[in-house]
N, C-alpha and C positions, 0 to 999 in steps of 0.2 A: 515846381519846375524852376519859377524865377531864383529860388534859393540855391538849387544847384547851378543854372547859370553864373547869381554873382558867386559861389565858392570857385567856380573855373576859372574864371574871365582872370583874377590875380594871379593864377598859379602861371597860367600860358607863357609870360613874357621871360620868365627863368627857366632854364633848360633843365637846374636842379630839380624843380618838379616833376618830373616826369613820371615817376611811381602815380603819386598824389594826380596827375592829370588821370594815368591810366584806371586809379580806382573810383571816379566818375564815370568814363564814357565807358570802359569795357561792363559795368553794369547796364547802362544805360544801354547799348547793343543788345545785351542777353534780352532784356528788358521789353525792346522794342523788335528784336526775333519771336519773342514769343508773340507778342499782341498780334505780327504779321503772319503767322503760323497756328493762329489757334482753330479749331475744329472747323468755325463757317467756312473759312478759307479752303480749308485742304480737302474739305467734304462735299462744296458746293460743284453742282453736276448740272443745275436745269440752265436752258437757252437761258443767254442773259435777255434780259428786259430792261425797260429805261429804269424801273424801280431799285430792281437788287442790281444793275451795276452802277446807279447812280451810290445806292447807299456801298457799294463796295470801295468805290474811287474816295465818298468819304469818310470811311474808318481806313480806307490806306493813308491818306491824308493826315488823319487824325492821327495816325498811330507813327507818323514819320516824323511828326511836327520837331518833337523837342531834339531828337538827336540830330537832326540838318540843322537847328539853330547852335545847336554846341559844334559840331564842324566849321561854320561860315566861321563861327567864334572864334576856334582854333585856329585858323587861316588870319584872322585878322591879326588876332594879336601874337602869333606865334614869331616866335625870331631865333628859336632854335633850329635844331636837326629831323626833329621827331614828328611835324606835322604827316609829313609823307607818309611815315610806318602806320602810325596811328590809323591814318586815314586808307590806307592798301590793309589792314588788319581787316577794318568796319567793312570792307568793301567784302574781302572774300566772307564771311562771314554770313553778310547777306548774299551772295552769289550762293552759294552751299546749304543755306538754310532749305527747310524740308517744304517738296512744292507737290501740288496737286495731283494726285495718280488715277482717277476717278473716271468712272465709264463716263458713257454719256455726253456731254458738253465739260467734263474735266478738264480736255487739252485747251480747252480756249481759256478754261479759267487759270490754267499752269503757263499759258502763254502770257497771260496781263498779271501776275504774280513779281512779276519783273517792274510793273509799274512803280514803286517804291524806289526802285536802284535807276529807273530810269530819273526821275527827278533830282537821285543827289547827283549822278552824272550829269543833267544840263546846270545845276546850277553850280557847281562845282566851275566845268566846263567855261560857264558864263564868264565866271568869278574870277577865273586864269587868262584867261582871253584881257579882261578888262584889266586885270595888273601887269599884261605881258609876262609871267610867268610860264612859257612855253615849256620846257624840262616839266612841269605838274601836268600838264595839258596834256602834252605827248605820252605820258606814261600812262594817265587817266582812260585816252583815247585808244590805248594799243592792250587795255586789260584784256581777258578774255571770258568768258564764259560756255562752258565745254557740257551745254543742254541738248542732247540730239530728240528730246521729246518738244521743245518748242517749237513754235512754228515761224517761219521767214516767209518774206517777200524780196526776193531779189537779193539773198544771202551766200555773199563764198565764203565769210570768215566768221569766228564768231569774239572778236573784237568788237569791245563797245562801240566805236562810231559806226559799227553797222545792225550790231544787236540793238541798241538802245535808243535809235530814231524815234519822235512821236510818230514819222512815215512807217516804221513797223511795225511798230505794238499795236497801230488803228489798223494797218492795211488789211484794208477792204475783202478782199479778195476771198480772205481767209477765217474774217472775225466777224464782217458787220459790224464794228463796235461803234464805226463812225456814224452809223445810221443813228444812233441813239445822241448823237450831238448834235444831225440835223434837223430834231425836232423844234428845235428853236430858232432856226433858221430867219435872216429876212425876211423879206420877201426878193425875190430877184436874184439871191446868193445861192451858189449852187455849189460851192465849195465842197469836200469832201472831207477835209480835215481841218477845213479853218478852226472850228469850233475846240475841236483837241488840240491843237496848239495853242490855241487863244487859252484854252483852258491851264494849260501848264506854264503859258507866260504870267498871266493872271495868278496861281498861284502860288512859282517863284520869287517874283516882285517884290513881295514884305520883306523876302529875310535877305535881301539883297541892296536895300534899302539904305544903308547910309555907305554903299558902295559907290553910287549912281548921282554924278550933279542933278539928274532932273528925270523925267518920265522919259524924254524922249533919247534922254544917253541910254539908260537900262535899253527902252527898246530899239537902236541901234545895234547893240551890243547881243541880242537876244538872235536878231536877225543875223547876223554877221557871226556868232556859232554855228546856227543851220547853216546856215554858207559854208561856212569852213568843211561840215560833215559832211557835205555835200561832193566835196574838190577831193577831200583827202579818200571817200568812199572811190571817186572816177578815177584817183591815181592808181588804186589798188586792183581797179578790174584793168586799166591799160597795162599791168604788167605781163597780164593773159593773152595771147592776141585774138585770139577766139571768143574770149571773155565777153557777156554783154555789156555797151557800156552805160551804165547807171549811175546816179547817186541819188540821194532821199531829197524831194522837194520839202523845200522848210516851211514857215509859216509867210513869209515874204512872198511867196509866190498865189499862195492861194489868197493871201488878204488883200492884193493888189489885182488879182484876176478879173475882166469885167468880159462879160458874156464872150467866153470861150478864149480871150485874151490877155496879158499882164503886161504891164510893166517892168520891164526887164533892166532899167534902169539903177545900178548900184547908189545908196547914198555913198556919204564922202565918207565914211567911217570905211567902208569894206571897199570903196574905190583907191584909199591910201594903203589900208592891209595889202592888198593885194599885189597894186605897182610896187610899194618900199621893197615886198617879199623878190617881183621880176628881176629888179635893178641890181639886187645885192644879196648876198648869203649873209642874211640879216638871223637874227633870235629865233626866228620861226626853224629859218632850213637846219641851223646850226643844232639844236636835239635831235633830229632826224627825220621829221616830216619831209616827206618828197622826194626820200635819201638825198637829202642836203643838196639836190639842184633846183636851180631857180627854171630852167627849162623845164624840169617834172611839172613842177606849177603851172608853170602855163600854159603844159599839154592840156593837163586835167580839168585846168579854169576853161578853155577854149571849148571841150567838149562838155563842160557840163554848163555852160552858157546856151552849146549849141543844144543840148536835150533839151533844155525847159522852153528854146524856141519851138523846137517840132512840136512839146509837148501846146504851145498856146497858140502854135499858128491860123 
């Protein structure tokens, strides 16, 4: 793998390459469709248990490693036109790849099938956040996936920032999957998803790594995407008026929770995101998030400040 990393990592910076890029990663997709598609996958049917969906979470893992390290790649050092295509190519590809049809407990394992595409979205996600590259961000966030066998929790659309929350692929309600994270629990913590997001911030972090001055920038910036999916999910139900209003509680909320309460307190990273976006039709509005008003934002910010109060009162 490290071999085809250094053949890539020189071609990226010249746009001439672009053949020679595509005949690296379009194998490496085919490659890593298949590993996420082979038989255990699309045949397994029993209740998950902590054993086979521990080992399931790590051969998704396993099996996603090299092509998310050749993307971050691509992002980094790309300076042409073609990271976008590339990267909306690898996406549908695994959006469309073949998923679980299976009696039984099938649908729940067709529902976490998704956890693969969920990971390249947050780090992806992370990644555009932290270069202010909103234009990637916004088109990242506005993809869609057109699954009517999956299952939601509080779903109108099926746009990533609503399909692809760690709050939906665990929600409770419908999977149990988070029970299998509370086994390790504290003592005292009674979070419900801390453990799954703790688990995907922890596993993001490597390949994001000479992105970030420090531990504590990455997890700013980790926090401060959930946030965002959060605002941008509450603008999309205020267009309804009947709509409920929601957005996906991140990991900020549950890791700051103390017996029934949190901290509602923004650090300064998502307290400046936020104001710069109020004040001005800044980078953010001007792709289309909020349809380019600064008062959308701050409908949406208001009401989903005010959910996660009712929710810790």
């Amino acid at each position: 793998m490290e071999n085809q990393i250094a053949k890539l990592k020189p071609l990226i910076p010249n746009p001439n390459n672009t053949v020679l890029i595509w005949d690296i990663l379009i194998p490496k997709t085919q490659e890593t469709i298949a590993c996420l598609t082979n038989e255990r996958f699309l045949k397994i049917k029993e209740y998950p248990e902590k054993k086979n969906f521990m080992d399931i979470i790590s051969d998704y893992e396993k099996y996603i490693d090299e092509l998310l390290k050749m993307l971050v790649l691509l992002n980094k050092f790309d300076k042409g036109s073609y990271f976008e295509d590339v990267t909306d190519i690898i996406l549908n590809k695994l959006i469309n790849s073949p998923k679980n049809n299976e009696d039984g407990y099938g649908y729940i394992w067709r529902h976490f099938s998704y956890y693969p595409l969920m990971i390249i979205f947050y780090t992806l996600g992370i990644l555009f956040m932290k270069q202010k590259k909103y234009s990637l961000l916004y088109k990242l966030m506005n993809k869609t996936i057109s699954d009517r066998l999956i299952l939601s929790y509080n779903i109108v659309n099926d746009k990533f920032f609503e399909r692809l929350t760690v709050f939906n692929l665990f929600s409770g309600h419908q999977l149990q999957l988070y029970n299998l994270f509370i086994d390790n629990n504290q003592e005292g913590d009674t979070s419900r998803r801390l453990f799954a997001n703790t688990h995907v911030y922890n596993f993001i972090h490597p390949f994001l790594l000479d992105y970030f001055d420090s531990l504590e920038d990455f997890d700013a910036h980790f926090d401060l995407f959930e946030y965002f999916l959060g605002i941008v999910t509450m603008n999309e139900r205020l267009k309804t008026p009947n709509d409920i209003k929601f957005g996906p509680y991140g990991r900020r909320y549950w890791k700051y929770s103390e017996s029934g309460r949190t901290n509602l307190e923004l650090n300064n990273l998502v307290k400046h995101f936020v104001n710069d976006s109020f004040n001005k039709i800044n980078d953010v509005l001007k792709v289309g998030f909020f349809e380019e008003k600064a008062k959308n934002l701050q409908e949406a910010y208001n009401e989903y400040v005010s959910l996660l109060r009712r929710i810790y009162r």
